[in-house]
C-alpha positions as CSV (number, residue, x, y, z in Angstrom):
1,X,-18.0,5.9,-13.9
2,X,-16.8,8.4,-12.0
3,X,-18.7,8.0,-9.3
4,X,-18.2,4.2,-9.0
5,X,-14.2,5.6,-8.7
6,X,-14.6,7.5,-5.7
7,X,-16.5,4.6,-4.0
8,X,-13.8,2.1,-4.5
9,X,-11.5,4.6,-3.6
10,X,-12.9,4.8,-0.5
11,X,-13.5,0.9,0.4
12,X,-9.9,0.4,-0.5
13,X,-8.7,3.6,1.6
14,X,-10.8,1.9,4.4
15,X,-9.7,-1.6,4.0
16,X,-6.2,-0.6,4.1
17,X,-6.4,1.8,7.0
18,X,-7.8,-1.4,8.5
19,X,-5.1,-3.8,8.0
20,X,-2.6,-1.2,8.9
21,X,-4.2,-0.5,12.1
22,X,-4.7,-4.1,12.6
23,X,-0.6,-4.9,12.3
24,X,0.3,-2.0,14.3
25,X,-1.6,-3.9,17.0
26,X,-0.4,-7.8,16.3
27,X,1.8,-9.3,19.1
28,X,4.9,-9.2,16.8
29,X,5.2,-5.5,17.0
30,X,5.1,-5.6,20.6
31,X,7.8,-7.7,21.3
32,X,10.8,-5.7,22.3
33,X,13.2,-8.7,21.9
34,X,15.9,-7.7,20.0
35,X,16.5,-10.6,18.3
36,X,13.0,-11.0,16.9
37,X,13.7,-7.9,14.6
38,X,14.8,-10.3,12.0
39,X,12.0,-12.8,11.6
40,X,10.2,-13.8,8.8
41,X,6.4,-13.3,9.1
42,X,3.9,-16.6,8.9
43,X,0.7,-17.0,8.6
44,X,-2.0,-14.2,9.4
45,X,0.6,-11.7,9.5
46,X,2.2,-12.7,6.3
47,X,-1.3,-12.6,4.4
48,X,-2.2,-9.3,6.3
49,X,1.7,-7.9,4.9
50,X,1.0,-9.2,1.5
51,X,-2.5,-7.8,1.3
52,X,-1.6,-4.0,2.2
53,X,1.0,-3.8,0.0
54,X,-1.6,-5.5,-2.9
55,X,-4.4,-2.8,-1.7
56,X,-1.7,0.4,-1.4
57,X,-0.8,-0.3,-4.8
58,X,-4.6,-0.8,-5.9
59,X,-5.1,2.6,-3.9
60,X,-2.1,4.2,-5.9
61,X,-3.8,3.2,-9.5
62,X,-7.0,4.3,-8.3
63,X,-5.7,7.9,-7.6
64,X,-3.2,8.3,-10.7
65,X,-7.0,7.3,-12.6
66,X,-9.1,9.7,-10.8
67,X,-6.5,12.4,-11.1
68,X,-6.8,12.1,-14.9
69,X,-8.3,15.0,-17.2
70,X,-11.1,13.0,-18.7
71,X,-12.6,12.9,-15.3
């Protein structure tokens, strides 16, 4: 069990350093157009936005588990 932890710990810590990498790097960040700090995200982006914040969460519950005494 515990071991199985540590593994999805680690796929998730991947996956997530992925997509964060992966937004750093999308076209919207590059834009230096002021008024396109303000825009709602669509699309790829919006899914990619969603699914970090599903996966830090995941990542969070993951730890607080790990980091309990029975382990």
């Amino acid at each position: 069990m515990e071991l199985a932890l540590y593994f999805s710990m680690i796929i998730v810590s991947a996956v997530l350093i992925t997509l964060v990498v992966l937004q750093a790097r999308s076209l919207g960040m590059a834009n230096r157009d002021t008024s396109s700090i303000y825009r709602t995200r669509r699309g790829l982006e919006k899914t990619m936005h969603q699914a970090t914040i599903v996966l830090s969460v995941v990542f969070l519950m993951l730890a607080l588990l790990t980091s309990l005494p029975i382990f």
